[in-house]
C-alpha positions in Angstrom: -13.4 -7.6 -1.1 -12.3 -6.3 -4.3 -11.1 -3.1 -2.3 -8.5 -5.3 -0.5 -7.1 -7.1 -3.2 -6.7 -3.4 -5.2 -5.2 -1.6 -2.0 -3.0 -5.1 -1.9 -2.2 -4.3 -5.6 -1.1 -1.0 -5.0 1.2 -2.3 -2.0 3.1 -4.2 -4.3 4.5 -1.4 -5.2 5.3 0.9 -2.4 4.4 -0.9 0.8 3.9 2.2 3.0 1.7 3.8 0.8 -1.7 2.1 1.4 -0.9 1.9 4.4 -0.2 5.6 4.6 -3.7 5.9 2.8 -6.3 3.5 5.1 -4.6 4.9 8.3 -5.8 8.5 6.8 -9.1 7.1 5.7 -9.8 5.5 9.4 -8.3 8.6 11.1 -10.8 11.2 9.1 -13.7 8.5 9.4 -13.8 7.5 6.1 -13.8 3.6 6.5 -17.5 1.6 6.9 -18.7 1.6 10.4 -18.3 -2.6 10.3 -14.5 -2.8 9.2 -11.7 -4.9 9.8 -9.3 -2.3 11.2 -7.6 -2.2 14.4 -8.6 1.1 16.4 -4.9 2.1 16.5 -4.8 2.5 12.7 -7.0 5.8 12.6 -5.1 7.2 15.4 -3.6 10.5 14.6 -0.2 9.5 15.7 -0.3 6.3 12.5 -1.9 8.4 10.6 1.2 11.0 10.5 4.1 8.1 10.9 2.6 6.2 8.3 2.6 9.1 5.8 6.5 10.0 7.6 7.5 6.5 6.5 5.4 6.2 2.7 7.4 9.7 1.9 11.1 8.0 3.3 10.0 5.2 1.0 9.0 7.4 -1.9 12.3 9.4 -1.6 14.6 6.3 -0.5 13.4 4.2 -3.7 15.3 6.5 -6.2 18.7 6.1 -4.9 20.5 4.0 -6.3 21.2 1.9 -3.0 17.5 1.1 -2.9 17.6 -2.6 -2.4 15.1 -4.9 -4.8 11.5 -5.3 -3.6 12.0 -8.3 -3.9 14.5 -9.4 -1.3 13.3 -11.2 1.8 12.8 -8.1 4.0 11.1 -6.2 0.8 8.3 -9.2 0.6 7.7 -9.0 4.0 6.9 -5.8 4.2 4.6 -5.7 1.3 2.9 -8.8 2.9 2.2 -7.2 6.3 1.2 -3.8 5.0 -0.6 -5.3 2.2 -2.3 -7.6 4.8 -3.1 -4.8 7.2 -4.9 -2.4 4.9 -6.7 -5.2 2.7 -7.9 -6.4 6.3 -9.0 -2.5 7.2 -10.7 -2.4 4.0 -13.3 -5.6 4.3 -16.3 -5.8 6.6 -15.3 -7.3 10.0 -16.5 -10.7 9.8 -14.8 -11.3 6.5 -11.5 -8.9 7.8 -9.5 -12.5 7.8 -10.1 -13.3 4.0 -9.3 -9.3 3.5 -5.7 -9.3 4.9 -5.4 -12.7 2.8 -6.1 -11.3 -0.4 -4.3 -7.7 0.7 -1.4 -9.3 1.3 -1.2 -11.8 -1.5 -2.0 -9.1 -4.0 0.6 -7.3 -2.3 3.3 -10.4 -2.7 2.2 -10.9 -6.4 2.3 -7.6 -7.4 5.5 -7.1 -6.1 7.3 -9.4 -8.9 5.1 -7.7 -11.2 5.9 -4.6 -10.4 9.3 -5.3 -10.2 9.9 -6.5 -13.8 8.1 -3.5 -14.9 10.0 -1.2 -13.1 13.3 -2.5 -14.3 12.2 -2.7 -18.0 11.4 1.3 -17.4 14.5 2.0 -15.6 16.6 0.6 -18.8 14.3 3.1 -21.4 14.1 5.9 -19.1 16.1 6.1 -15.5 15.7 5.2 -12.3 14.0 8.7 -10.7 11.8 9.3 -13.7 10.5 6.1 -13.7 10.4 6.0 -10.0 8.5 8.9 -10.1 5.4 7.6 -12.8 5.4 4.0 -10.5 5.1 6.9 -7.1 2.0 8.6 -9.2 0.3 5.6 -9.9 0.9 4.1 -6.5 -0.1 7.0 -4.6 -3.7 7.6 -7.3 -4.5 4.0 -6.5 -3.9 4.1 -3.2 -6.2 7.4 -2.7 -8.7 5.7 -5.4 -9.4 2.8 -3.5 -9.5 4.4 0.0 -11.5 7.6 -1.4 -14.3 5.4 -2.7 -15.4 4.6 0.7 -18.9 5.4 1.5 -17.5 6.4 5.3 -20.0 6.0 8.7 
């Protein structure tokens, strides 16, 4: 379970990303034989629209239209991608409890994240600090889901 609440963690920040990442992981057959994840998640069509939509959202969050993560539609987001991928990560029977703990990882790391990012956008810019929060996203991400021991 701690594999979902870290892949939640890491959807706090960019909510496409870990999704972007178990989709991958599923679609190349790196998940547990006895997951939690839908079938249509390792297609090879979500595979490539989630990575299409976690590089918008890695390009989008450095203008300076972004909106906050943590507006209404932001939260949501997280809490459904977050949801998804910690309920892909844990064993079937406990896939429930997974997408719980994805996706309120996802909600609390959000705020967190949040803070953070504007503290680092005062000291150093939005696009560099942008960037660093995209790095340690995206090596989370690929940490958690590379880990797997795979069928």
């Amino acid at each position: 379970m701690l594999r979902s609440i870290l892949i939640g963690l890491s959807a706090g920040s960019r909510s496409m990303t870990p999704l972007a990442a178990v989709s991958e992981a599923a679609h190349s057959g790196r998940l547990p034989a006895d997951n939690g994840a839908p079938s249509w998640l390792g297609s090879p069509w979500m595979a490539a629209g989630s990575k299409a939509l976690a590089a918008g959202e890695l390009w989008g969050d450095k203008l300076p239209s972004a909106p906050d993560r943590i507006v209404l539609a932001g939260i949501l987001a997280r809490l459904v991608t977050g949801g998804l991928a910690g309920a892909a990560l844990a064993p079937k029977r406990q896939r429930y409890l997974g997408a719980a703990l994805g996706a309120g990882a996802a909600v609390a790391a959000s705020y967190v994240t949040f803070h953070a990012r504007m503290k680092a956008i005062r000291h150093f810019g939005q696009t560099p600090s942008g960037l660093v929060e995209d790095a340690l996203t995206i090596g989370a991400a690929q940490l958690v889901t590379r880990a797997l021991p795979g069928r």
